[in-house]
Structures are given as structure tokens and as C-alpha cells.
C-alpha positions as CSV (number, residue, x, y, z in Angstrom):
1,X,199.4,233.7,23.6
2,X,197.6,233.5,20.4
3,X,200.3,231.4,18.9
4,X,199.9,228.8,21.7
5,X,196.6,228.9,21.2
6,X,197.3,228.2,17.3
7,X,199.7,225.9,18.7
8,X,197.3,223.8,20.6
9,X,195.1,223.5,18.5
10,X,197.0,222.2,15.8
11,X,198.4,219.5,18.0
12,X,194.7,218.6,18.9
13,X,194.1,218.3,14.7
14,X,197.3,216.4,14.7
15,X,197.0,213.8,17.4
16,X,192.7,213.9,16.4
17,X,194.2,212.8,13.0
18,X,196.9,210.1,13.9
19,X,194.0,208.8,16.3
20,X,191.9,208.5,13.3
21,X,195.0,207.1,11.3
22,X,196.0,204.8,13.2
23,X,192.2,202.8,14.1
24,X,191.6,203.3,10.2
25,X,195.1,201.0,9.7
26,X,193.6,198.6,12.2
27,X,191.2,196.0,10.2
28,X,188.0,194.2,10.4
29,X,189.3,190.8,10.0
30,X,192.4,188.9,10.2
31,X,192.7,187.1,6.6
32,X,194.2,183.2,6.2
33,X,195.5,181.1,3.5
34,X,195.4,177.7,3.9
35,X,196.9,175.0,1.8
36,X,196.0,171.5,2.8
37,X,194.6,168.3,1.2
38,X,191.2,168.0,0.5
39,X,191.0,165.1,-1.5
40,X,193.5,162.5,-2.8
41,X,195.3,160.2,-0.5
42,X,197.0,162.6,1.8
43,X,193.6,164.0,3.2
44,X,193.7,161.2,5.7
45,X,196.2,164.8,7.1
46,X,194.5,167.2,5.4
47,X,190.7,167.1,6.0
48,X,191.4,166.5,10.0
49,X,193.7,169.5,10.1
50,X,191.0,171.7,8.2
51,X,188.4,170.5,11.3
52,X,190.9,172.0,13.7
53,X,191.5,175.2,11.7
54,X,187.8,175.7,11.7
55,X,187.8,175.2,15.5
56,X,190.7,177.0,16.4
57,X,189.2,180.2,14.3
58,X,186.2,179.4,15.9
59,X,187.9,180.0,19.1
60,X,190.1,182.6,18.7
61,X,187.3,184.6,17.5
62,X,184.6,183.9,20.4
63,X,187.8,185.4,22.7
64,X,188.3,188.5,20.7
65,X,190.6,187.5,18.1
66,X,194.2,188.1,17.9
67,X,194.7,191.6,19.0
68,X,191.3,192.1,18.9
69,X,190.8,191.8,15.4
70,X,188.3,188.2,14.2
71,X,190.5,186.1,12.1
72,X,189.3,184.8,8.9
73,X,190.1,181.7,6.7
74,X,190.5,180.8,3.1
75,X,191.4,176.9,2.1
76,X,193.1,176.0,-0.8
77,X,193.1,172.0,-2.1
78,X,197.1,170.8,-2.2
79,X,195.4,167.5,-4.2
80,X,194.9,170.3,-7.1
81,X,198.4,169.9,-7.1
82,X,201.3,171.5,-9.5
83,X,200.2,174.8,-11.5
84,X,197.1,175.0,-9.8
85,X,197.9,175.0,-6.5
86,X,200.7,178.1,-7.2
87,X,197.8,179.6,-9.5
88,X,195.5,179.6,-6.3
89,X,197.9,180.6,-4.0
90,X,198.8,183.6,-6.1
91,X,194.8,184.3,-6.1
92,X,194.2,184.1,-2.5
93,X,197.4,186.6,-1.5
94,X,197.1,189.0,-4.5
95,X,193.2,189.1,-5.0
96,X,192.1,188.2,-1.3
97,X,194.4,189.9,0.2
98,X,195.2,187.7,3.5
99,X,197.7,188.8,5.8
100,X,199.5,185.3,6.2
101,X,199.2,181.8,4.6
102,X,200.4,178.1,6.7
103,X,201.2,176.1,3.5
104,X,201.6,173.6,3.6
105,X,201.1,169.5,4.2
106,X,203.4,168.3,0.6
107,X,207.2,168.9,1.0
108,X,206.8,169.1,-2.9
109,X,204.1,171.7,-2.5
110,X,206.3,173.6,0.0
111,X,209.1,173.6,-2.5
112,X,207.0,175.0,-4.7
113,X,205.3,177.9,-2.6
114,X,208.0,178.8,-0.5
115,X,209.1,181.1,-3.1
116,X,206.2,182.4,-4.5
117,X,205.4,183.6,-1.0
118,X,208.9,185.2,-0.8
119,X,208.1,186.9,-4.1
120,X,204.7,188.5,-2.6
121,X,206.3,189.4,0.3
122,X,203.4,187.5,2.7
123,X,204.2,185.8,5.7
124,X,204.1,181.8,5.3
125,X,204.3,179.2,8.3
126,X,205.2,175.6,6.9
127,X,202.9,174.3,9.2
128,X,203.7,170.4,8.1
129,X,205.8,169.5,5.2
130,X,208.9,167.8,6.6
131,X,211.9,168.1,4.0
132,X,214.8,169.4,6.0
133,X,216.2,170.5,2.6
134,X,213.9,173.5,2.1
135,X,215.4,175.8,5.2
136,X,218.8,174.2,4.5
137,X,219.8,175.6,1.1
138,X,218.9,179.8,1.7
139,X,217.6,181.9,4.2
140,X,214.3,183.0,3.6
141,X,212.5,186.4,5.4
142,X,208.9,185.8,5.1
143,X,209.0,181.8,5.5
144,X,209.2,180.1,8.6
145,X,208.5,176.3,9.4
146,X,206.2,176.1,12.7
147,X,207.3,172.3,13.6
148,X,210.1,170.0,13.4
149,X,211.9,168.5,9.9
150,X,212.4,165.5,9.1
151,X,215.6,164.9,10.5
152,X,214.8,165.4,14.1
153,X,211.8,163.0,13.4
154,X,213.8,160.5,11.7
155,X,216.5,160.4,14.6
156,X,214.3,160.3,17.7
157,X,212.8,157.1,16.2
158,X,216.1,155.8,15.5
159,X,217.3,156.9,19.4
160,X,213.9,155.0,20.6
161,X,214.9,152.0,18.6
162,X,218.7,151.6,19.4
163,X,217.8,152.4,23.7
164,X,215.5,149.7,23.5
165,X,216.4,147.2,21.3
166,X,220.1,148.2,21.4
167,X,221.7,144.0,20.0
168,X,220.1,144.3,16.6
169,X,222.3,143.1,13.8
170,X,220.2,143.6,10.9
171,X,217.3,145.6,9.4
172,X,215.5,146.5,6.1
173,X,213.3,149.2,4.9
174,X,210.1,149.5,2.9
175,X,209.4,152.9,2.1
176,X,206.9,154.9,-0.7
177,X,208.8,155.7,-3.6
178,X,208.9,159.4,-3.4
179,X,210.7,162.3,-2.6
180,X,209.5,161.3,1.2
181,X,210.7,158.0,1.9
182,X,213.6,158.6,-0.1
183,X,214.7,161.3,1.9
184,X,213.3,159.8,5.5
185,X,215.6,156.6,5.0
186,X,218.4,158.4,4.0
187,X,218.3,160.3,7.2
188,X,217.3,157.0,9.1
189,X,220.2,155.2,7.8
190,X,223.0,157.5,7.4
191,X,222.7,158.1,11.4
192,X,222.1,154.4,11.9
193,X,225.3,154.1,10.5
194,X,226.9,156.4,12.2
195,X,225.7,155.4,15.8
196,X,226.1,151.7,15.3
197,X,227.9,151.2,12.1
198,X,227.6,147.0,12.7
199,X,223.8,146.8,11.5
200,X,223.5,145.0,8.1
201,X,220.9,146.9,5.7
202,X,219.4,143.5,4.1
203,X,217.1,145.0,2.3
204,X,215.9,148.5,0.7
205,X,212.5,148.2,-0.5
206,X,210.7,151.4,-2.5
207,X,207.4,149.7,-3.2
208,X,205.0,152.1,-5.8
209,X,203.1,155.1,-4.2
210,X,199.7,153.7,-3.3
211,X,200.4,149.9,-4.0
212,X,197.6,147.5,-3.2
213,X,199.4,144.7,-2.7
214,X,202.9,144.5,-0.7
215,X,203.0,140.7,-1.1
216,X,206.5,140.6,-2.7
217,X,207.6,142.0,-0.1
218,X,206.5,140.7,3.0
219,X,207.3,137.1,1.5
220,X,211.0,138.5,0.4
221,X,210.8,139.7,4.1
222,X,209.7,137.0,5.7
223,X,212.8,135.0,3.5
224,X,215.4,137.3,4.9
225,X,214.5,137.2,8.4
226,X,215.7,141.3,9.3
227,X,215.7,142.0,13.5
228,X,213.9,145.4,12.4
229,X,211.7,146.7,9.6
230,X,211.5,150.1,9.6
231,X,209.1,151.9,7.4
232,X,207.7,156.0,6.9
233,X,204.8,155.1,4.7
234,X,201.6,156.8,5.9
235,X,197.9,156.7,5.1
236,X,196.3,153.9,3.3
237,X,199.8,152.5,1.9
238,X,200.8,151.9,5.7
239,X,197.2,150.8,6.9
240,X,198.0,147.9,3.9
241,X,201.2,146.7,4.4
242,X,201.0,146.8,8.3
243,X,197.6,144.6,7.8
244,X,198.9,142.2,5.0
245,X,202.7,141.8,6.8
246,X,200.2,140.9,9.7
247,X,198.2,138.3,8.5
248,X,201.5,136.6,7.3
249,X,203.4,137.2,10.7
250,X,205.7,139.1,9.3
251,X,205.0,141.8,13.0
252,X,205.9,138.7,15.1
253,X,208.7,138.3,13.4
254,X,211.1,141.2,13.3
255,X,210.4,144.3,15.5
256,X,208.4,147.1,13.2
257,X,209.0,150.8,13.5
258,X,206.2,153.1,12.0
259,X,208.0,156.0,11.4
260,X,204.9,158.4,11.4
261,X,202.6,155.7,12.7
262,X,200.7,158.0,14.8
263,X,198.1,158.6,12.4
264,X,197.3,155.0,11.6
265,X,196.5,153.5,14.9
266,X,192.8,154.5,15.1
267,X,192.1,153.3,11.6
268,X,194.3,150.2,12.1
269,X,192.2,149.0,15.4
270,X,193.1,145.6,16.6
271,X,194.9,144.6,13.1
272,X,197.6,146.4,14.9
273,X,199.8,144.1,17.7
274,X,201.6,145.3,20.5
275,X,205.4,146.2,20.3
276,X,205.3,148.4,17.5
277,X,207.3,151.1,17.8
278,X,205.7,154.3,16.5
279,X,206.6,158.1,16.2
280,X,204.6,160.8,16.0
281,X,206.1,163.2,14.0
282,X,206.4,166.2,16.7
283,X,205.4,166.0,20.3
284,X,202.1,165.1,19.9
285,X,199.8,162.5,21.2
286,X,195.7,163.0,22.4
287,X,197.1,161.4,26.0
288,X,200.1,163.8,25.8
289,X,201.5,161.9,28.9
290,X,202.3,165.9,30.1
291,X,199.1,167.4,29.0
292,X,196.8,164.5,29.6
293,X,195.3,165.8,32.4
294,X,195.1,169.4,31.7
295,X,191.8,171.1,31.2
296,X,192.1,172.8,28.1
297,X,194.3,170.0,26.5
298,X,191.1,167.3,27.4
299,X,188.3,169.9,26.2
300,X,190.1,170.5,22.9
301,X,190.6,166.4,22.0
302,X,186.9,165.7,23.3
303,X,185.8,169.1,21.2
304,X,187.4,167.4,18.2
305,X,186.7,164.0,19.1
306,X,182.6,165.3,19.1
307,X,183.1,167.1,15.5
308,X,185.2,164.7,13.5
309,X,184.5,161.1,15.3
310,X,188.3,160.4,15.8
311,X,190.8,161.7,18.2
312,X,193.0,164.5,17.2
313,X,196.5,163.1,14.9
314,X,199.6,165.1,14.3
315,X,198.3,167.4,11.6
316,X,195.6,168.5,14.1
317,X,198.3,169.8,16.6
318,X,200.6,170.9,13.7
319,X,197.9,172.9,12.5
320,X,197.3,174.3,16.1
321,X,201.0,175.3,16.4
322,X,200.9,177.9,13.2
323,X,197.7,179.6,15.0
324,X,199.7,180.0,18.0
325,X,202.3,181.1,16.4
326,X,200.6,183.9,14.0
327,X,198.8,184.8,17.7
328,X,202.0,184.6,19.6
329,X,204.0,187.0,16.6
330,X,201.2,189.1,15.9
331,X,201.2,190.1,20.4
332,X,205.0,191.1,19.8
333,X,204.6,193.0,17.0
334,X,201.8,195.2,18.2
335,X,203.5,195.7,21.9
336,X,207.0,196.8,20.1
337,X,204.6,199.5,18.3
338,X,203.5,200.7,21.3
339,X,200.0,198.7,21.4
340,X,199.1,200.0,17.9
341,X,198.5,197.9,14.8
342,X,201.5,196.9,13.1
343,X,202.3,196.2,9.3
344,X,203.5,193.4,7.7
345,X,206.5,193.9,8.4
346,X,206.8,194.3,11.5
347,X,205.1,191.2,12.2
348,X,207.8,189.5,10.3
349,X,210.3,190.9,12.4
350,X,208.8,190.0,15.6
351,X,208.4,186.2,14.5
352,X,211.9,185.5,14.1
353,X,212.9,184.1,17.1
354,X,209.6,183.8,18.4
355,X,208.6,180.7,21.5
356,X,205.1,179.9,21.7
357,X,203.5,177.0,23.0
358,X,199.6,175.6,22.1
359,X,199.1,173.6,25.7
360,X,199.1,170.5,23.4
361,X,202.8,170.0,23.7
362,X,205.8,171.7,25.3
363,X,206.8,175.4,23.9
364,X,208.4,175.5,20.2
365,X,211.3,177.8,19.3
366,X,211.7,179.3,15.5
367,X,215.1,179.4,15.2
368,X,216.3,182.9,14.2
369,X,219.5,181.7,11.9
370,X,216.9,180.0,9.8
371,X,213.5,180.2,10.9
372,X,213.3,176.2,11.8
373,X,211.0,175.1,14.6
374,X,212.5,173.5,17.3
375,X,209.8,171.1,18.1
376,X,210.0,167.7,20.7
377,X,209.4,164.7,19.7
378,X,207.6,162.1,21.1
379,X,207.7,158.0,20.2
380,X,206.3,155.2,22.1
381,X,205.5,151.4,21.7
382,X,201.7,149.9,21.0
383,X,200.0,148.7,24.0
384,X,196.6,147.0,24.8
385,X,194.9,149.3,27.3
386,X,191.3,148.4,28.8
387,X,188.4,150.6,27.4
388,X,190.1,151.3,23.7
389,X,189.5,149.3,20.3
390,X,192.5,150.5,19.5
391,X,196.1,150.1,20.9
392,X,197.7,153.1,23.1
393,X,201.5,154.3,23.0
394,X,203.3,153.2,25.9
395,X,206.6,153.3,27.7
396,X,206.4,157.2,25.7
397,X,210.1,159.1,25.6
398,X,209.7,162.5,24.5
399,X,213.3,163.8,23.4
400,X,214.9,167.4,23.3
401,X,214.6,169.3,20.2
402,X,218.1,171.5,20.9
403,X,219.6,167.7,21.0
404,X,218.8,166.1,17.8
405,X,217.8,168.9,15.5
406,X,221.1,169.5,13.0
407,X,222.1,172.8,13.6
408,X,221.8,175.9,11.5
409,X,223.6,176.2,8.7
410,X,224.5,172.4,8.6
411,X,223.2,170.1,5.8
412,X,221.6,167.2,7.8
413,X,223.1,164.4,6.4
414,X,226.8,166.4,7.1
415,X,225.3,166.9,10.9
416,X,224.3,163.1,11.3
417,X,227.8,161.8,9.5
418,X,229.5,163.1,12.5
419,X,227.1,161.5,15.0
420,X,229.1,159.1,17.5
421,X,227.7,155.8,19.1
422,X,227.6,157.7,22.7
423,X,225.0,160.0,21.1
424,X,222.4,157.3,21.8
425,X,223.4,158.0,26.4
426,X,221.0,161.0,26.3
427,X,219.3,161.3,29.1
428,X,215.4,161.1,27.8
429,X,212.2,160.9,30.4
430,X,209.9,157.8,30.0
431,X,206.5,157.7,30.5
432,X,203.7,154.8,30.6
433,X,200.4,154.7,28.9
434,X,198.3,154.9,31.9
């Protein structure tokens, strides 16, 4: 009898102890990295996506957190660029300690950081950089990319422009000359060639990274006459060329395709026509034609809207999509332990695999083979539409991302070499502006 006494007792120190343990392991906060552009050129992404950060934290906090525990952020500047921006990384996961970085906007600055976070062993969502090349090459543990690449972004635009305008004969290109419109027309035209090996490529122009002046080659353009002009350029480089080829009618004359355009109609206004064909990098649009009228969707674009001045872009809902994620893996990892507070670890594990969906978009899948986001994507045409000073995407097809995502294990390129004209049949929903 004594011993059961002796017995029970100990059992009350032991589970009094692991009680103890276990809400000692839980912490205050929930610490995040952040690696976005602050300055340079590509904060026309960056400094919008750092707004929705800030709100989304906001958020997640007044509601408890994520599993009760208030999150906490930490920016880092990609414009610091090169040893800095590694240097500072390094700072914030070794001497800050956060639990999990999203880094980053830069495929060169993903490249870079991808493995240094592998080497620290922290959890890192690519919550934006595009390069289909970084997930292709080796299988990573502790990085996973929380949106599409750049190949399923690529071909949905290319699909858009071949069901529409399916009897062009030629086209040309004018594309920044760097690692991303390198890589964006080589997965452009390598599927184009594939689908409707006829087209003639007139023209491949790589015009300097942040030219003023694309006057060369609107008038070489204008001289050769393409059916299309596609081009990826973003930021100030597109807001330039799209008003200059305007002003000499080079948009009249051969259908345009923005790429990434999404981000460039509010600046552009009324300098840009109707009939442009523009992708959106992911499945997002502020008049989601799916989402437009849900609750939450309108209160978080008129939330934004109110702190920023603009309508939310791409980066805004690519930003969203990592919180949801982190939330979304963070909820399985603490219900496999039993409702307790997991470790790293075993957050890692339960993202693999993971589906989560913001409410901005439909659901995204990480792929387990090689932790790639299957993500929609979404491209439309510019329309006038009553009550805007700036032109609306219309006739909207939002295309599968289990369709046109190469899949794992495959090199892109390899994947879109053995695409076949029929690939273009797809069955894809259409939607109008209003």
C-alpha cells in the first residue's frame, strides 16, 4: 500500500513536471524572417507585400495567433543585395532566433538563401521568386516554394494567347536582360514551339535592365510588323515601354502580352488600351472573379486599399499564401503531437504535402516529391469598365495547376519539349469583368 502510495505520487511529480515541460517549450511569440525589397526598382513588389505582412500579423494576432502563440516579424532589405543580404539572413536566424523565414522576391536572392537556410536547418517558404530551376536541380528539406514557378506562369499565358488568337504567324519578344527574361522567354518559346511549331520568332529583343528609352525598339518593331509582342518586363521598365510603344501605336498594331502585367495596370491608368493580354503571375486578381464577392476577400482588398492607396497586386496575395501556409503547417504539426507544441522539426514534416488556401484564391498544394506549390493561374484581357481610371481584366480563364505545372523530377524545358499542339483543347472556365 505504501508503495502505491510512493507510486502515485511519483506519477503526480512526473506528469506535474512534463505539464510544466511541455508549456515551458511553448513560446511567447512566433518569430519571422522576411526578405523582400525595400528600395531599388523591385519595391514596386516589395514595399506592397511588406504592408500585407504587417496586416496579416496584425490579424493573426488580434485572433490568437497561430496556435495560440502572437506571431512576430523581422524584415530584411533584398535591394542590400549579394553578401549582405546572406550576412543578414544569417543574423536574423542565428542571433534572432526566428522560427521560419519566406525569402524571398529575387530568384537570384533565392538561389542564394536557399542554401544557407538548409545549412541552419530553418524552415524557408519561397514566397515569390519564380525560377523553376531552384526546386528542379535537388531536393531540399527545409525549403519549400508557397506559389507557382515560372513555368506554369509562362504557359498559361501562352495557352490564353494561342485559344484566343489561335492564326498568328509571327511574334517577337522584348524582355529585361537578366536571369528573368532570359529564362521566362525560354520557357515561353520553347512551348510555343512545341504547340504550334509554324510561328516565326522575328525578333528577340533583351533591352538593358532599367532602360529609359526603348525607342530602338518599338521603331525596329513597328518595321517588322510581328502579330504578337510578348514581353515579362515588370515595374518601371514595363510602365516605359508599354507607354512609349503606345504613343507610337506600336499596341494597335500587334496584339501585346504582359506576361506579369498585373502589377502595372494601376500605375499605367489610361496610357494602357484595351486588348492587352495580361497574366498575373498565380491566381490572383482584387476582383478574383471567384472571390469577388466574398466577405473576407472584399474586407481584406478595401483594408489594404485604405493603408497603402492601391489595390492589392500579386506580391500582396503571394505574401498572404506563406502566412497561410506557416498557419496551415504549424495546426498539423501540433494536432500529430497530440495538441502540444511541436519542434522544428516536426513542423517541417507536417508541411510537406501540406493544402492550404488564403480565401484570395483557390487552395494551393506543396508538392511532397519536391516541395513546389501547385498554384492556378489566372490571365485576362484589359477592358474599360465604368467607375475605374484604370482598365479591368476581362474575359478571365483561370487554368489548373496539376495541368500545366511540369512534373516532379522533370527539368521544365524537357516537360514542355514534349508538349503536343492538342495540349492547347483544355477545357478552362471563362469569366467576365463584371
Amino acid at each position: 500500500m505504501q508503495f502505491l502510495k510512493a507510486a502515485v505520487a511519483a506519477g503526480l511529480v512526473v506528469a506535474t513536471f512534463t505539464g510544466t515541460s511541455l508549456a515551458q517549450t511553448k513560446p511567447s511569440e512566433l518569430k519571422i524572417g522576411i526578405t523582400t525589397f525595400l528600395s531599388g526598382p523591385a519595391s514596386v513588389f516589395g514595399v506592397p507585400a511588406k504592408a500585407a505582412a504587417e496586416m496579416i500579423a496584425e490579424d493573426l494576432n488580434k485572433k490568437g495567433g497561430i496556435g495560440g502563440v502572437p506571431v512576430k516579424l523581422s524584415f530584411i532589405d533584398e535591394g542590400a543585395g549579394g553578401e549582405a543580404l546572406v550576412s543578414n539572413y544569417r543574423r536574423v536566424v542565428q542571433d534572432e532566433k526566428v522560427d521560419a523565414t519566406f525569402a524571398s522576391i529575387s530568384s537570384g536572392s533565392c538561389t542564394q538563401l536557399v542554401p544557407v537556410a538548409e545549412d541552419l536547418k530553418v524552415m524557408n517558404f519561397m514566397w515569390d521568386c519564380g525560377a523553376a530551376s531552384i526546386l528542379e536541380t535537388k531536393k531540399y528539406r527545409y525549403n519549400f516554394r508557397t506559389q507557382a514557378n515560372g513555368t506554369p506562369e509562362m504557359l498559361a499565358v501562352l495557352l490564353y494567347l494561342l485559344k484566343t488568337k489561335p492564326d498568328f504567324k509571327t511574334i517577337a519578344v522584348v524582355n529585361q536582360d537578366y536571369a528573368w527574361g532570359r529564362e521566362s522567354w525560354e520557357i515561353f518559346s520553347t512551348a510555343l514551339k512545341a504547340m504550334k511549331p509554324d510561328v516565326q520568332v522575328v525578333a528577340e529583343l533583351f533591352p538593358k535592365f532599367g532602360a529609359p528609352d526603348y525607342s530602338t525598339e518599338v521603331s525596329r518593331l513597328l518595321a517588322l510588323r510581328p502579330d504578337v509582342v510578348l514581353t515579362t518586363s515588370w515595374g518601371g521598365d514595363l510602365d516605359t515601354l508599354v507607354r512609349q510603344a503606345g504613343q507610337r501605336g506600336l499596341l494597335q498594331q500587334s496584339t501585346f502580352v504582359l506576361g506579369i502585367g498585373e502589377s502595372s495596370i494601376q500605375r499605367l491608368g489610361k496610357d494602357l488600351p484595351e486588348g492587352l493580354i495580361v497574366g498575373a503571375r498565380g491566381d490572383h486578381w482584387f476582383l478574383h472573379p471567384e472571390k469577388k464577392n466574398d466577405a473576407a476577400f472584399k474586407a481584406f482588398n478595401e483594408a489594404f486599399k485604405a493603408k497603402t492607396g492601391a489595390w492589392p497586386i500579386y506580391p500582396v496575395y503571394h505574401m498572404a499564401q506563406a502566412f497561410k501556409a506557416l498557419q496551415t503547417a504549424y495546426d498539423k504539426a501540433i494536432k500529430s503531437n497530440g495538441g502540444n507544441w511541436p519542434t522544428r522539426e516536426q513542423v517541417v514534416d507536417a508541411t510537406a504535402g501540406t493544402e492550404f488556401a488564403t480565401g484570395f484564391g483557390r487552395p494551393i498544394t506543396l508538392r511532397p516529391e519536391d516541395n513546389q506549390g501547385l498554384e492556378a493561374q489566372l490571365v485576362g484581357v484589359t477592358k474599360s469598365v465604368p467607375g475605374y481610371d484604370f482598365k479591368l481584366l476581362d474575359n478571365i480563364m483561370i487554368f489548373d495547376p496539376k495541368m500545366i505545372t511540369n512534373p516532379a523530377g522533370v527539368r521544365s524545358v524537357e516537360w514542355l519539349k514534349t508538349l503536343k499542339p492538342d495540349f492547347v483543347k483544355m477545357d478552362v472556365p471563362t469569366f467576365k469583368a463584371q
